[in-house]
VMD Tcl script that builds the backbone (N, CA, C; Angstrom):
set m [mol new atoms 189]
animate dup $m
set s [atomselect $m all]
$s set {name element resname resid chain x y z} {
  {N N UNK 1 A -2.884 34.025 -6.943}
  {CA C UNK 1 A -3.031 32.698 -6.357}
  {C C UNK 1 A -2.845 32.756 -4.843}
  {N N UNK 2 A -1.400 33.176 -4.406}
  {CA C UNK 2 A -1.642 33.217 -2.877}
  {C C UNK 2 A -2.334 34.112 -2.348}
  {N N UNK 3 A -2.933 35.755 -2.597}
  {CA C UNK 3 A -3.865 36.043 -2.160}
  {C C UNK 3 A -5.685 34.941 -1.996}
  {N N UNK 4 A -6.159 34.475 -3.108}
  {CA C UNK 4 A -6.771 33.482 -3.333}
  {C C UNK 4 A -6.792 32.636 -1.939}
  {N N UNK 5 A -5.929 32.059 -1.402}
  {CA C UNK 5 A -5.218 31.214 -0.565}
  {C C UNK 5 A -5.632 31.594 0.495}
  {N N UNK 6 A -5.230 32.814 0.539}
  {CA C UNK 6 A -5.431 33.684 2.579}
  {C C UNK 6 A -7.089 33.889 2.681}
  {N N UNK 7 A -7.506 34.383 1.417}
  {CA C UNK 7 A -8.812 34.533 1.602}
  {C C UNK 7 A -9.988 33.148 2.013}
  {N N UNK 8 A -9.619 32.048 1.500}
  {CA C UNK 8 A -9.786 30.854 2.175}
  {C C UNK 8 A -9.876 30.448 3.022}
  {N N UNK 9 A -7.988 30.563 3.864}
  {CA C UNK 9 A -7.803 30.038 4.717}
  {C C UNK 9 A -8.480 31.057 5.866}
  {N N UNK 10 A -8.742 32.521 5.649}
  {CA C UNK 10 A -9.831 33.808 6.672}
  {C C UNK 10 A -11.074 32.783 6.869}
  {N N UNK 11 A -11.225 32.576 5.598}
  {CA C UNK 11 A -13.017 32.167 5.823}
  {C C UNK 11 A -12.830 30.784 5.859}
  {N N UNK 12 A -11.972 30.132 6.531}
  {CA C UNK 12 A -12.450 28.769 7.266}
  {C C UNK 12 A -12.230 28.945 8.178}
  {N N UNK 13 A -10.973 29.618 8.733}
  {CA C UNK 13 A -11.039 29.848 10.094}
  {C C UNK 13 A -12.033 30.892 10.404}
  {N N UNK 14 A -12.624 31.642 10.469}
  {CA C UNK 14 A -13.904 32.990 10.813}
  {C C UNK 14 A -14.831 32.043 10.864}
  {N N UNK 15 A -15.366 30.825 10.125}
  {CA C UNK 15 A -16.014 30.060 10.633}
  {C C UNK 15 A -16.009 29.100 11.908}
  {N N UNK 16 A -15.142 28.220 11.728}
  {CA C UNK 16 A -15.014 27.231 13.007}
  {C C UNK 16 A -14.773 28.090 13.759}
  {N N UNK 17 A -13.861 29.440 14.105}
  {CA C UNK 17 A -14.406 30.021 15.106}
  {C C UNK 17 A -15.496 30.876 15.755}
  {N N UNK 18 A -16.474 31.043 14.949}
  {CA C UNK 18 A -17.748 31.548 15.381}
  {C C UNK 18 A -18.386 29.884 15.764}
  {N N UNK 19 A -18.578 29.038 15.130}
  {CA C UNK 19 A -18.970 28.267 15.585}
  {C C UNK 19 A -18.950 28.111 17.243}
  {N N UNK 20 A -17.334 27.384 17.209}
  {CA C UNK 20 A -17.173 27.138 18.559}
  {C C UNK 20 A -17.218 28.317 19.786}
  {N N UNK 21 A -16.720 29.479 18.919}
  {CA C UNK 21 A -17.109 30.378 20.197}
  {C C UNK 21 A -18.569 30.186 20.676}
  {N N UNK 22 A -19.880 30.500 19.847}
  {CA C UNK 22 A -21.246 30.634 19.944}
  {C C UNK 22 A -21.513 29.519 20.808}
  {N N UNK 23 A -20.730 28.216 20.203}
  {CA C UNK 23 A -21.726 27.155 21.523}
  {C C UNK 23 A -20.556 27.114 23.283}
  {N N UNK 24 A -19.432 27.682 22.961}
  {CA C UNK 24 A -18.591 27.570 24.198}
  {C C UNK 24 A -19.493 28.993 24.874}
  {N N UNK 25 A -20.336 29.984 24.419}
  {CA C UNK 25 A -20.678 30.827 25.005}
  {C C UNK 25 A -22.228 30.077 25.507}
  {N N UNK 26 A -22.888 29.425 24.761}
  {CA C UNK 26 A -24.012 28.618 24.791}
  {C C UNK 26 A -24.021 28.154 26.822}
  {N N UNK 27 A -22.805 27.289 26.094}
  {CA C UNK 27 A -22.691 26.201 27.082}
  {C C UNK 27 A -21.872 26.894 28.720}
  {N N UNK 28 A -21.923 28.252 28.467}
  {CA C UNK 28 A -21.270 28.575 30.075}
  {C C UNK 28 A -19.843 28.377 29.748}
  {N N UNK 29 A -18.734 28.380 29.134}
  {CA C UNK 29 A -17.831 27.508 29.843}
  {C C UNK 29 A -16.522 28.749 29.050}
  {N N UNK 30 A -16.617 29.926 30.045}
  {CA C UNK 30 A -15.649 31.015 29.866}
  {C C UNK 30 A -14.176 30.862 29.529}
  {N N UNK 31 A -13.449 29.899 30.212}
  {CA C UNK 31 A -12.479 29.463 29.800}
  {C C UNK 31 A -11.814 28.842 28.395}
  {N N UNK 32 A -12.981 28.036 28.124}
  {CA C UNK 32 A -12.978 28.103 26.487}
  {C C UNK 32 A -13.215 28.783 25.449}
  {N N UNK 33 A -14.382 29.623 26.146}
  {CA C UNK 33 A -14.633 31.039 25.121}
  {C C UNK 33 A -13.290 31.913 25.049}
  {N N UNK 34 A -12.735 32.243 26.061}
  {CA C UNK 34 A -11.166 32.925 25.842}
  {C C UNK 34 A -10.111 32.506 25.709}
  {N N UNK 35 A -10.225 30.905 25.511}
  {CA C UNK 35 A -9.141 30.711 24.560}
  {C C UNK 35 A -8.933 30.647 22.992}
  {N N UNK 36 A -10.647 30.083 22.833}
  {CA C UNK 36 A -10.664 29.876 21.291}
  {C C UNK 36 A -10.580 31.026 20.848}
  {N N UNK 37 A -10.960 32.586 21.626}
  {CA C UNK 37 A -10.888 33.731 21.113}
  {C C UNK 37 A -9.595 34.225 20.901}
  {N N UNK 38 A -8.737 33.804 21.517}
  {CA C UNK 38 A -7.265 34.788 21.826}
  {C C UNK 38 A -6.249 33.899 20.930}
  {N N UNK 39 A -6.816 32.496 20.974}
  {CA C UNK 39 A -5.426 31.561 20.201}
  {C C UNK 39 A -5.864 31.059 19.015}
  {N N UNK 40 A -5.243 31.810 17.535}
  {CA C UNK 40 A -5.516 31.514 16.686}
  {C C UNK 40 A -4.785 30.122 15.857}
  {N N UNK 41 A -5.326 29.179 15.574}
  {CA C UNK 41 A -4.659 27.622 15.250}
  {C C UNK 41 A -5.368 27.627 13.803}
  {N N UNK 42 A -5.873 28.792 13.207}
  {CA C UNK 42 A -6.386 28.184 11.939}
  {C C UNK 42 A -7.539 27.144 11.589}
  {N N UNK 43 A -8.886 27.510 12.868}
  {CA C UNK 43 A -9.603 26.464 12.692}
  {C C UNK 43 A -9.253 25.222 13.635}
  {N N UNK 44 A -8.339 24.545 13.669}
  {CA C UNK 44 A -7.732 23.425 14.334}
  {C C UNK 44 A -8.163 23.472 15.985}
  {N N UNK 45 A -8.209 24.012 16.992}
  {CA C UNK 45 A -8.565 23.901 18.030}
  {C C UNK 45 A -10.128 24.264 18.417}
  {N N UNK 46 A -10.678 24.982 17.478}
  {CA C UNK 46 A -12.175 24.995 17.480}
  {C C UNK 46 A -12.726 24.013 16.414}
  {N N UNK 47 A -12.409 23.129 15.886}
  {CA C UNK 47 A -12.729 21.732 15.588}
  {C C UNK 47 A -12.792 20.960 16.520}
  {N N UNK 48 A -11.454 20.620 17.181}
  {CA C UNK 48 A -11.429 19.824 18.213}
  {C C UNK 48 A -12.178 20.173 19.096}
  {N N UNK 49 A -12.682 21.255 19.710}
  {CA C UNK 49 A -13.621 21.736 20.691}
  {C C UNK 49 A -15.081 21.442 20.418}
  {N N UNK 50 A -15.351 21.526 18.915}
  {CA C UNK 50 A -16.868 21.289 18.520}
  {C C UNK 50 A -17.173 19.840 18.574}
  {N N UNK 51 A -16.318 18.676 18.165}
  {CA C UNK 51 A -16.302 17.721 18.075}
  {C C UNK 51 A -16.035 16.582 18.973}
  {N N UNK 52 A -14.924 17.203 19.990}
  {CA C UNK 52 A -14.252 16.242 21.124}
  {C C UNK 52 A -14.967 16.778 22.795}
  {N N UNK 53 A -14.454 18.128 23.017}
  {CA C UNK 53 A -14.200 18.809 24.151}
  {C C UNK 53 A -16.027 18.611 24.205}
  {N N UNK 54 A -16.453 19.412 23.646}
  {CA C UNK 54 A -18.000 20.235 23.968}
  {C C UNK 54 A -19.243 18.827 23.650}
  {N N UNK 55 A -18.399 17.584 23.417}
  {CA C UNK 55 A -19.449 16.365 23.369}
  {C C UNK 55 A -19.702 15.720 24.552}
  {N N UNK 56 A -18.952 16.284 25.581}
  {CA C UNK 56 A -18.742 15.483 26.911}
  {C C UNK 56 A -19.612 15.835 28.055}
  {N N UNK 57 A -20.360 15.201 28.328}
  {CA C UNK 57 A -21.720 15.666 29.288}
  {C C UNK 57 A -21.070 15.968 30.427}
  {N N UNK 58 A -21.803 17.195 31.167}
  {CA C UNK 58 A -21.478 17.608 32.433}
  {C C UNK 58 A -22.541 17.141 33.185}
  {N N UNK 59 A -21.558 16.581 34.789}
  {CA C UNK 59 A -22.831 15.901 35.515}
  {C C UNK 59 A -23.964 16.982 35.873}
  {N N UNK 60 A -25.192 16.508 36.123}
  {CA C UNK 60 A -26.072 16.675 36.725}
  {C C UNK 60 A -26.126 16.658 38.721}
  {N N UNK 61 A -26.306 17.787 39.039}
  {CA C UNK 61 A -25.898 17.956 40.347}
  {C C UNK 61 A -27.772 17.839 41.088}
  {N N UNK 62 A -28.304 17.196 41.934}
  {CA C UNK 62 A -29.556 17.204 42.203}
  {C C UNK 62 A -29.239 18.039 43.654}
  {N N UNK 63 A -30.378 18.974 43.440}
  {CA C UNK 63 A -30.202 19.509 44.818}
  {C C UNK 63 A -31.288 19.401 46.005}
}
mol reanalyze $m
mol bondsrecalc $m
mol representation Tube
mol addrep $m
């Protein structure tokens, strides 16, 4: 059963973090790529990144 458990909780987190890494690498924005990489929260901070952080438009600079 608790093996069962870890194997789960691997493959939800290995997901949301490929996710959010792939579009924090998408989107330029290095600082987030090395954090979601280095700080593991179990999923939890690359949620919030896919959903909150990475919805927020960056201005448009005209040159």
């Amino acid at each position: 059963m608790g093996g069962t458990f870890f194997l789960v909780l691997i493959a939800w987190s290995l997901y949301w973090k490929g996710m959010a890494l792939w579009h924090a690498a998408r989107r330029g924005e290095t600082v987030w790529f090395v954090a979601l990489l280095v700080i593991n929260t179990v999923g939890i901070l690359e949620i919030l990144y896919l959903y909150v952080f990475s919805q927020k438009q960056h201005p448009v600079h005209d040159k």
